[in-house]
N, C-alpha and C positions, 0 to 999 in steps of 0.2 A: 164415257165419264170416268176420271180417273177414283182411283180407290183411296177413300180417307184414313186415315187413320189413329184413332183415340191413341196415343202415348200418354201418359200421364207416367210421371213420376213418382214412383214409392217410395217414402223416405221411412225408414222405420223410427216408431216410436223411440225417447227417450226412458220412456217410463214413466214421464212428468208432464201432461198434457200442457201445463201450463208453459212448462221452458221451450217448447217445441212449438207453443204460440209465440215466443217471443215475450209473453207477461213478465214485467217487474214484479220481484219478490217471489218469485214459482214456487221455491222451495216452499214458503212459509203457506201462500196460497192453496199448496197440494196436505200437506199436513192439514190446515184448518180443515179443509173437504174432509179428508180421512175420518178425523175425531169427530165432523156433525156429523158423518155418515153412522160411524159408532153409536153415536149418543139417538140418532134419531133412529136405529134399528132396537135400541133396549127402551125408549118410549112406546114405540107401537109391540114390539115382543110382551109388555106389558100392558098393552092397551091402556094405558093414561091417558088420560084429554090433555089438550093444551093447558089448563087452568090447573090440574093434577101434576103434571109436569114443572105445569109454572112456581107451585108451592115447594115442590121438593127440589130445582132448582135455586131460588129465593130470586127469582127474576120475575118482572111482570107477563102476560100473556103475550101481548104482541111480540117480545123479546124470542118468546119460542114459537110462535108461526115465523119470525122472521130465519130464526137457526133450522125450523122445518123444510123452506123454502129455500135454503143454503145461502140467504143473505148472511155473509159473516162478516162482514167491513166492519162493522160493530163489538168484535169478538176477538180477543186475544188468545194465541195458542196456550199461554198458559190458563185463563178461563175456562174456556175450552176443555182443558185438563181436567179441571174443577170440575166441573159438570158434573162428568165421565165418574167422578169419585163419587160425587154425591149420589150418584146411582149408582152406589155399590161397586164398583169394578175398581181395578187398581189401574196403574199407568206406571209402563218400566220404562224408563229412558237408559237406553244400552251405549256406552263410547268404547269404540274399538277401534283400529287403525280403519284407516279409508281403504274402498276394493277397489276407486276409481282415480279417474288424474284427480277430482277435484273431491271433496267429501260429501254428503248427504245427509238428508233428515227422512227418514223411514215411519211411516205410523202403521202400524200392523193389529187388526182386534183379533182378539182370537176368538 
């Protein structure tokens, strides 16, 4: 019986899960991830409810099970932004020369 063999192909990431699927919009797509990811580790760092959450955002409750659940199609990067403010934190948007052939959008929490 001859001997098979798995090859598979390793492509390394981009960086951008999304561009590397091929997704329309990545850039935008991977930032809005980024900021729910932000905003949904300083709801539960605080133990809020959704409905606690939902009052100090000024959005109704389903709005934030849906931002919990990373439905964001609903959700503008700058909203988004918003949020992040209203729970106390700031948001720096940095412009500096590009490190790549093309430029990028970076969300960093610290």
């Amino acid at each position: 019986m001859p001997k098979r063999t798995n090859k598979s192909a390793v492509v390394p990431s981009s960086g951008n899960v999304f561009a590397d699927l091929g997704v329309i919009n990545a850039e935008e797509k991977q930032t809005k991830v980024r900021l729910a990811v932000a905003i949904n580790q300083i709801i539960q760092g605080r133990k809020l409810s959704q409905a606690a959450a939902a009052r100090r955002l000024k959005i109704n409750q389903p709005k934030v099970s849906a931002l919990s659940n990373y439905q964001l199609d609903g959700f503008s990067v700058e909203r988004l932004m918003k949020f992040v403010t209203a729970l106390d934190r700031d948001v720096d948007i940095v412009i500096r020369p590009k490190s790549r052939k093309i430029g990028r959008i970076a969300v960093t929490a610290a």
